[in-house]
C-alpha positions in Angstrom: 123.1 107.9 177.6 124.3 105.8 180.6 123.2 103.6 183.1 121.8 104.8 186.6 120.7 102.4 189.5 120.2 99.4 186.9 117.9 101.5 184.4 119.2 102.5 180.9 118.9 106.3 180.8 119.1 109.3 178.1 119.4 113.0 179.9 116.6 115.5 179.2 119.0 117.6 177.6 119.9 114.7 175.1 116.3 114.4 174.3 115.9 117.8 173.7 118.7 118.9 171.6 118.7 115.6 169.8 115.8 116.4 168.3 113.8 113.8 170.0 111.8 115.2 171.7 110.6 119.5 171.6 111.1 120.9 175.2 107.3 121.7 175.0 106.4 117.8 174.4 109.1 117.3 176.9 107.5 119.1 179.8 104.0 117.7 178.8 105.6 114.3 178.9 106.2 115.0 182.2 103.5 116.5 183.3 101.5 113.9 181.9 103.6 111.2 183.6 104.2 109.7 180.0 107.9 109.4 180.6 109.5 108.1 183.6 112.0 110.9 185.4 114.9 108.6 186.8 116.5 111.3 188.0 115.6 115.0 188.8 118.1 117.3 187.9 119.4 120.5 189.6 122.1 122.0 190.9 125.6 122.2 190.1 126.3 119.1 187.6 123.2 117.5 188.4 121.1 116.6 185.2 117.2 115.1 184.7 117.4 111.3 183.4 114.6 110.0 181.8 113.8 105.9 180.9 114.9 105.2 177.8 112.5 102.1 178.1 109.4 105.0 179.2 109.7 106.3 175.2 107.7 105.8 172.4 108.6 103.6 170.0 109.0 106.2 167.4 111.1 108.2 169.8 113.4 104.9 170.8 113.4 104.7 166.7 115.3 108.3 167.0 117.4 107.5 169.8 118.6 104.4 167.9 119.5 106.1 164.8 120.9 109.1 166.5 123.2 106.9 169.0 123.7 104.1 167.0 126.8 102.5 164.8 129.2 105.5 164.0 128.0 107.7 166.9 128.4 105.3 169.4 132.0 104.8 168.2 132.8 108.7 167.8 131.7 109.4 171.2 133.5 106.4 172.9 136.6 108.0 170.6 136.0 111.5 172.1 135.5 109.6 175.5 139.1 107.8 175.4 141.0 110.6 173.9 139.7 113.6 176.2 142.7 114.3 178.3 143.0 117.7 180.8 145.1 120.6 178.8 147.7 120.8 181.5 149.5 124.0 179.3 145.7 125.5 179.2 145.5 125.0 182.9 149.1 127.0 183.4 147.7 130.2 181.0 144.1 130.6 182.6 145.0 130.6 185.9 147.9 132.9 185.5 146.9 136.2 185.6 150.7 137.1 184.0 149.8 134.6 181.1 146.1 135.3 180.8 146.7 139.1 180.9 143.6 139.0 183.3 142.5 137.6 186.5 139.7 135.1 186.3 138.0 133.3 189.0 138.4 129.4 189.9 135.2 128.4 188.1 135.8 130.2 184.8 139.4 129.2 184.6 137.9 125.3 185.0 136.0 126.2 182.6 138.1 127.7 179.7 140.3 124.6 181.0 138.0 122.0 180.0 137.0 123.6 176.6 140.1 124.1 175.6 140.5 120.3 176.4 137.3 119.1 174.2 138.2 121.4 171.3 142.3 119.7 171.4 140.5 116.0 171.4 138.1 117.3 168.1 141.3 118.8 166.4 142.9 115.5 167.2 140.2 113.7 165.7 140.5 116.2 162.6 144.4 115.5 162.1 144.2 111.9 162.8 143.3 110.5 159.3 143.3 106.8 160.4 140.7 107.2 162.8 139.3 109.8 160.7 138.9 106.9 158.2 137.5 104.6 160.5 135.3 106.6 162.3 133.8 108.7 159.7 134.5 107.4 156.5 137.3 109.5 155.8 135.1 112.7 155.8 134.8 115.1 159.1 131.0 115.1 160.0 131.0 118.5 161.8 127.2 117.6 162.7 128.4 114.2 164.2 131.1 116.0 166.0 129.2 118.6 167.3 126.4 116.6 168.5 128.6 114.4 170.3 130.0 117.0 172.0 126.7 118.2 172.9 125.7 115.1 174.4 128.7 115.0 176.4 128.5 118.6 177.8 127.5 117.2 181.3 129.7 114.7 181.6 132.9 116.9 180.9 131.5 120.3 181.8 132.3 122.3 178.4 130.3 125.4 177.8 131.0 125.0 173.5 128.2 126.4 171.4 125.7 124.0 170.5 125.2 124.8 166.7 126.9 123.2 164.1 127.9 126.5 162.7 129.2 128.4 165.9 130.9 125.4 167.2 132.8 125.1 163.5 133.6 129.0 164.1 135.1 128.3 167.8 136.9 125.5 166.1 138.6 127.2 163.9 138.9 130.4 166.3 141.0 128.2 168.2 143.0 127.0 166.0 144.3 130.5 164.9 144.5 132.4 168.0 145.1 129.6 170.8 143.8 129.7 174.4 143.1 133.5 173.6 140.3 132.6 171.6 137.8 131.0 174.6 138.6 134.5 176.4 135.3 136.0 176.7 135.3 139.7 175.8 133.0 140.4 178.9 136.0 140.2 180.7 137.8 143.7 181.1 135.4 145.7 179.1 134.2 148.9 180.4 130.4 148.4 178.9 128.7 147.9 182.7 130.6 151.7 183.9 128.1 154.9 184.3 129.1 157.3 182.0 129.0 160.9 183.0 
């Protein structure tokens, strides 16, 4: 959620995968003219912003709960703690590092989600703010709904279930920058066999 030329906004995509909204209800909304489109999205790192004030009451009801209280702390913790892998940025765009040669776009890319998933293993190791944050207890939900949220803002490509994201998590943790490597990369699946 963020401000945009004075109006309090939520992105479509926060709607959708919030569970606020379904994208079907979403696209009659606008349709409709129900909700009021701030924004239009498109393009590279342009995204659809929608009045939060243009919501039903039941759905502001969602929103509130949703972004509320420990959220709203978590994600200003993930916000303040993000920080640019430096090391990451030395192995992806190193062919001699990487073992391969990827383009400027996917090495930005593995860059910035090797970033996201360092400031959510921080988070995990950190036991004070741990405590303070989430009563003591990692909320792999909270987390990865956060991080969801805040895939436009940083750029991340992370899964967006719970379950795949805890998988990448702990992917990463064992096998290092290696493990956001997509195995498209270098395979011979695409070559005509004779």
């Amino acid at each position: 959620m963020e401000y945009y030329r004075g109006t309090y906004c939520i992105s479509a995509r926060e709607l959708i995968d919030g569970g606020i909204m379904t994208r079907g209800s979403y696209a009659k909304a606008v349709q409709c003219k129900r909700i009021e489109v701030v924004k239009r999205g498109g393009g590279y790192g342009n995204y659809t912003l929608i009045a939060v004030n243009s919501l039903t009451a039941k759905q502001r009801a969602k929103l509130k709960a949703l972004y509320d209280g420990d959220s709203v702390q978590l994600a200003a913790w993930i916000r303040e703690n993000y920080e640019t892998d430096l090391r990451a940025a030395a192995y992806f765009f190193s062919k001699d590092r990487c073992g391969r040669e990827l383009q400027q776009d996917k090495a930005k890319e593995y860059v910035v989600n090797a970033s996201v998933l360092n400031t959510c293993i921080k988070l995990y190791v950190d036991v004070e703010a741990r405590l303070r944050l989430m009563n003591g207890k990692y909320n792999w939900t909270s987390v990865s709904t956060i991080i969801e949220s805040l895939r436009f803002r940083l750029g991340h490509t992370l899964p967006t279930s719970v379950f795949r994201f805890r998988k990448k998590v702990s992917d990463y943790r064992k096998r290092g920058y290696e493990a956001l490597l997509s195995g498209k990369f270098g395979n011979r699946n695409a070559l005509k066999h004779k």
